[in-house]
C-alpha positions in Angstrom: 50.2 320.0 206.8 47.3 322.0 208.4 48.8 325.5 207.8 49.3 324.3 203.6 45.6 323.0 204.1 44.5 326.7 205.2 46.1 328.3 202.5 44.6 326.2 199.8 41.3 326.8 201.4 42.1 330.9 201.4 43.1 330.4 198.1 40.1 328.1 197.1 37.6 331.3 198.5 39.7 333.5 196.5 39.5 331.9 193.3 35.0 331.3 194.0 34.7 335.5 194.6 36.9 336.3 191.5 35.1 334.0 189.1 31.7 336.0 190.2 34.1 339.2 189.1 32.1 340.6 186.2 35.6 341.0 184.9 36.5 337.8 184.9 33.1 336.4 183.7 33.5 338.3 180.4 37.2 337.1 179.5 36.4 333.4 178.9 40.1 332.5 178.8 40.8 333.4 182.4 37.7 332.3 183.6 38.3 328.6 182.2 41.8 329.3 183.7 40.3 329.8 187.3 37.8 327.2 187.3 40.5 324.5 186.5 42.4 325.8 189.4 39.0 326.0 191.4 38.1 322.2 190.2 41.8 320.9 191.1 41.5 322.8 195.0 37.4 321.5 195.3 38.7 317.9 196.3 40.7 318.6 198.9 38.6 321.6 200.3 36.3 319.4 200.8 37.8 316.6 202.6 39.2 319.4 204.7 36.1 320.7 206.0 34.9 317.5 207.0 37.8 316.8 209.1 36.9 320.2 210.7 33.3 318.9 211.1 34.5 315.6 212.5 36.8 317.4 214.9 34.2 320.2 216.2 31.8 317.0 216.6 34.2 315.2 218.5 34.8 318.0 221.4 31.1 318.1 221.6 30.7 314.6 222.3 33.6 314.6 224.5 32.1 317.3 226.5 29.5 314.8 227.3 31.4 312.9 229.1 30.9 315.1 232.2 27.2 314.7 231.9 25.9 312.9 235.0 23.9 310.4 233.5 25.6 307.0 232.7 23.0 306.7 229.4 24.4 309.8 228.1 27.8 309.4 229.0 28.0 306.0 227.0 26.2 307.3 224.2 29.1 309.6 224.5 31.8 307.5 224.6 30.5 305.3 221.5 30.4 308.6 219.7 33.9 309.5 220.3 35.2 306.4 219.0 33.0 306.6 216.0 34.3 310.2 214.9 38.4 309.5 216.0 38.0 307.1 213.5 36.7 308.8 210.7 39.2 311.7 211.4 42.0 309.7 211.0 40.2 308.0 207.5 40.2 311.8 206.3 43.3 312.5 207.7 44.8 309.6 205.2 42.7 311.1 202.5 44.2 314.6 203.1 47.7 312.8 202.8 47.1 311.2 199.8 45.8 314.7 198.3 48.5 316.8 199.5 51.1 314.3 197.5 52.5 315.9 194.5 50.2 315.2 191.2 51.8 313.5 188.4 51.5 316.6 185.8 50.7 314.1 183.1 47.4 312.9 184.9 44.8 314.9 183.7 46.4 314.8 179.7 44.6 312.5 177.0 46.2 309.5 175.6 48.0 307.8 172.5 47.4 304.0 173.4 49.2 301.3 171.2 48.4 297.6 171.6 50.7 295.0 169.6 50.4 291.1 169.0 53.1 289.9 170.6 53.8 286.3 171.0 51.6 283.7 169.7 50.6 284.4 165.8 47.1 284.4 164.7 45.4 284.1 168.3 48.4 287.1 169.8 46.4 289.6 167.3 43.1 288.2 168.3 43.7 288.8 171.7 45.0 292.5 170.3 41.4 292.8 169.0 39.9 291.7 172.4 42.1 294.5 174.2 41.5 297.0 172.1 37.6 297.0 172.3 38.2 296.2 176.2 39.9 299.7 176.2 37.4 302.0 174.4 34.4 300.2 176.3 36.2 301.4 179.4 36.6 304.7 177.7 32.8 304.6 177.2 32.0 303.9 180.8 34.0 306.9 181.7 32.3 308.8 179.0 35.8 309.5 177.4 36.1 309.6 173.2 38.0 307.3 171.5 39.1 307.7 167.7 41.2 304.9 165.5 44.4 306.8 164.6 46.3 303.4 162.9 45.0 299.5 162.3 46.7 296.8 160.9 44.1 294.2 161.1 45.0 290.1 160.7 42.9 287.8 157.8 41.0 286.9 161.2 39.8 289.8 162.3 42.4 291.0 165.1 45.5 293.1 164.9 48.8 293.1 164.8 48.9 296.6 165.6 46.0 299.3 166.6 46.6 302.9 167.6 43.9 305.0 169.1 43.9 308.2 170.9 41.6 308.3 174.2 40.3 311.9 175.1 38.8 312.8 178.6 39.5 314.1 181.6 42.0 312.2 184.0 42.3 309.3 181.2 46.2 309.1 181.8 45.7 309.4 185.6 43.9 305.9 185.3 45.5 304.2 182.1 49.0 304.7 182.8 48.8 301.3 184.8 48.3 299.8 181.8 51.3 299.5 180.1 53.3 296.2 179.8 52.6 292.9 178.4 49.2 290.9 178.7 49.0 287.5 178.7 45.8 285.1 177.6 45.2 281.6 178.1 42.6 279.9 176.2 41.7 277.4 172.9 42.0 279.2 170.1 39.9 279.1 167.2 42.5 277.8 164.8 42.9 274.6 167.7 41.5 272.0 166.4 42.5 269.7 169.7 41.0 271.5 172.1 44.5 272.2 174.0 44.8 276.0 175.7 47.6 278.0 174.4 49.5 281.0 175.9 49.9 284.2 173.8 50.3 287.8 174.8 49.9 291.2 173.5 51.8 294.4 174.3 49.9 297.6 175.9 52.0 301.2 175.7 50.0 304.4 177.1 51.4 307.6 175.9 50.4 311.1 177.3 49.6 313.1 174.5 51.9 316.4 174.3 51.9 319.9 172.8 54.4 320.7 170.1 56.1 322.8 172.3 57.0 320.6 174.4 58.5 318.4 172.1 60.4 319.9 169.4 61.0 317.7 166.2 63.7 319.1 163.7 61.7 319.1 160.0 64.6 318.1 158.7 64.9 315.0 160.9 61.7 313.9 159.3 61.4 311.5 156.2 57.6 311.1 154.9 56.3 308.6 152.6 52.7 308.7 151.2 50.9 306.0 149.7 47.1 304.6 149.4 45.5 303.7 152.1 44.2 300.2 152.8 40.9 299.5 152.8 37.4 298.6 151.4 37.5 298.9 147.4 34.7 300.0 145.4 33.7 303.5 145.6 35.4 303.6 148.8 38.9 302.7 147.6 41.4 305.7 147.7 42.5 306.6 144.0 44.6 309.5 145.7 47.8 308.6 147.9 46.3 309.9 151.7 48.1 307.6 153.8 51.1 308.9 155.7 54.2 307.4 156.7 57.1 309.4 158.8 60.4 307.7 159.4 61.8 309.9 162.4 65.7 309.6 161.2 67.8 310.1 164.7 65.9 307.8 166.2 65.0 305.4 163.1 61.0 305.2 164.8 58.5 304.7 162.2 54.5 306.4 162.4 52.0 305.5 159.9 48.3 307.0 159.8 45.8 306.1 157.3 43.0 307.0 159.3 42.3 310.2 157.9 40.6 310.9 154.3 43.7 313.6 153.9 47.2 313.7 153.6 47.6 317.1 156.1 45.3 315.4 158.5 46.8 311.6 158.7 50.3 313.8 158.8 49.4 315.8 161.7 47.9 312.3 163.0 51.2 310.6 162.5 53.0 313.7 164.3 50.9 313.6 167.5 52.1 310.0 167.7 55.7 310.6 167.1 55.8 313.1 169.6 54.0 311.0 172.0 56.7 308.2 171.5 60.0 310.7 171.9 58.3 312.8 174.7 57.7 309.2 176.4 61.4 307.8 175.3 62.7 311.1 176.8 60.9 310.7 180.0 62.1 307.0 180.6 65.5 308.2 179.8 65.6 310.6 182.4 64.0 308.4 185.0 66.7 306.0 184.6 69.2 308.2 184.8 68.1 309.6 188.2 67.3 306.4 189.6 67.4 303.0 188.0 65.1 301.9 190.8 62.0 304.7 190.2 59.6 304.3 188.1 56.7 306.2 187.4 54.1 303.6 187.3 53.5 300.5 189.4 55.5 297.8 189.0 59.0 298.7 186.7 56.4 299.6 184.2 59.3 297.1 181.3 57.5 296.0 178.8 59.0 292.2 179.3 57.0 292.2 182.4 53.9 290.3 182.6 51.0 292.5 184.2 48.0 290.6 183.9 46.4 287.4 183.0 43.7 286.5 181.5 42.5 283.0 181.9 39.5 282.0 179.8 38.9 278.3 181.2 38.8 279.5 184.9 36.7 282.5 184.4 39.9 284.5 185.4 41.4 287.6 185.6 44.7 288.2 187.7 47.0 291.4 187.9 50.0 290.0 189.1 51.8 293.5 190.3 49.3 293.8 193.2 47.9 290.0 193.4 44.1 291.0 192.8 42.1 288.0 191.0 38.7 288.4 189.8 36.4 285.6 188.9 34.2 287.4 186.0 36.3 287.8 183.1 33.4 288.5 180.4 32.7 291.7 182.5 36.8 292.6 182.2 36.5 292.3 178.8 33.5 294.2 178.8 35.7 297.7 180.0 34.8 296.4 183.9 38.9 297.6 185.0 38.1 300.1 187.7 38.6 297.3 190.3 42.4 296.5 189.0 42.6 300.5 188.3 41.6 301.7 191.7 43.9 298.8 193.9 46.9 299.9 191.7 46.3 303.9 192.3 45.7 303.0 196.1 49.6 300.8 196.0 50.9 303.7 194.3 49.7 306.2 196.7 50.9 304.4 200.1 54.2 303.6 197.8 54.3 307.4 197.4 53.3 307.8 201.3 56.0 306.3 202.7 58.6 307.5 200.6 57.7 310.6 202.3 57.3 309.2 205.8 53.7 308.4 206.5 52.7 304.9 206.7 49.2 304.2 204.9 46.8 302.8 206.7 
């Protein structure tokens, strides 16, 4: 591990003196190249150099120990335990960092929310999701854009498509997917009694056509008028895009856009999403019925969180974290659920490799 260390270091000092290469400086291509590399090596540089501190601090202190005067000496002695201790916290660290990435992590995302189970109030709670997501999004000062709606006479959804652009935004969301589950009174109750619905969440990486290739003859698009306010607004010209992806029978629609070339290449970002995703699960389950990518199986069937409205409560049942501040969840407050689950995932990966997380 220390040897791997030194080389990413060499390498980290390599990549700092070339991107001060006037060469380099004046082909903005490579340079944005490097200083990706360089951004990707800064984390764990750093964390290296502090364990270096730590350690060259510790032989001091333990050099102490010699000292003649008892004062000193337990001064000494404190300070050794002090700095074994945060060596072996950034020792851990430097495991976790060393583990191979996920090379999705740092992609933007497709994100699909659907009312599932519970009518009227399942497409409210859609709604409730949805702005939960891009208030998160906001706090991580991602951009968010409505790719697909289709709202409910209430004001929710039954279905709502956005894309969600920003650095490391399917690093963090990916723990998302799976079905959500609220408890409260709906407003169509008129006796007060607390009903169960639930609502579906699927985070897609966004890919490159090339990595996805989609036959144009396996393609089927439909275009009609988009839905929405009438008046001046209303859409005399058909805009709206539907593709019906034949092999596979999925269906896209986009209506976001005010043209039919941009709601198409809308609706074709989303399709590849889906069969890049479909692929990917494929595969996984052929390797190993038993790995998953995310926490949890990451099935849709399963239940990752509720929230509970008359007790104030949120609970993610894959890692057993309840919180009592539920307006503040719903508010885009998820880095507390966000961070437990990357900190499972990363001892899960840690032992799977033989270290034991602390």
């Amino acid at each position: 591990m220390w040897e791997k260390l030194e080389g990413i270091e060499d390498r980290y000092e390599e990549i700092t003196q070339r991107m001060a290469d006037p060469e380099i400086v004046t082909d903005p291509a490579r340079l944005a190249e490097l200083a990706r590399e360089h951004a990707e090596l800064e984390e764990v540089v750093t964390v290296y150099r502090q364990y270096r501190q730590a350690q060259a601090e510790l032989a001091e202190a333990e050099s102490l120990l010699e000292d003649g005067d008892p004062e000193m000496r337990e001064l000494a002695e404190a300070e050794i335990v002090r700095l074994q201790e945060r060596m072996a916290d950034l020792e851990q660290q430097l495991r976790y960092l060393l583990l191979p990435r996920d090379p999705r992590d740092q992609r933007d995302v497709i994100m699909e929310i659907r009312a599932g189970a519970g009518g009227e109030e399942a497409g409210l709670f859609a709604a409730d999701l949805y702005r939960m997501y891009t208030r998160y999004a906001e706090r991580q000062g991602w951009q968010t854009e409505l790719l697909s709606a289709h709202p409910t006479d209430l004001g929710g959804f039954k279905e709502v498509i956005f894309e969600i652009r920003g650095r490391g935004a399917f690093s963090r969301l990916k723990f998302e997917s799976g079905v959500h589950r609220v408890q409260r009174v709906p407003i169509t109750e008129s006796s007060g009694r607390i009903h169960t619905s639930t609502a579906t969440v699927a985070v897609l990486p966004e890919v490159d056509e090339v990595e996805v290739y989609i036959d144009p003859n396996d393609i089927e698009m439909e275009v009609y008028r988009s839905s929405g306010p009438g008046g001046q607004h209303m859409q005399k010209n058909a805009t709206a895009v539907r593709l019906i992806h034949k092999p596979t029978g999925m269906v896209v629609t986009c209506e976001s856009e005010r043209s039919q070339t941009q709601n198409r290449a809308r609706a074709m970002a989303i399709l590849r999403a889906r069969l890049y995703e479909m692929e990917r699960e494929k595969q996984e389950t052929e390797i190993a019925e038993a790995r998953r990518a995310q926490v949890g199986t990451g099935e849709r069937s399963e239940k990752i969180r509720t929230y509970n409205f008359p007790q104030n409560r949120v609970t993610d049942h894959r890692i057993g974290l309840t919180l009592y501040r539920l307006p503040d969840v719903l508010d885009g407050d998820l880095d507390p659920f966000i961070d437990e689950l990357i900190a499972q995932e990363q001892a899960e990966r840690l032992q799977a490799v033989g270290f034991e997380a602390r």
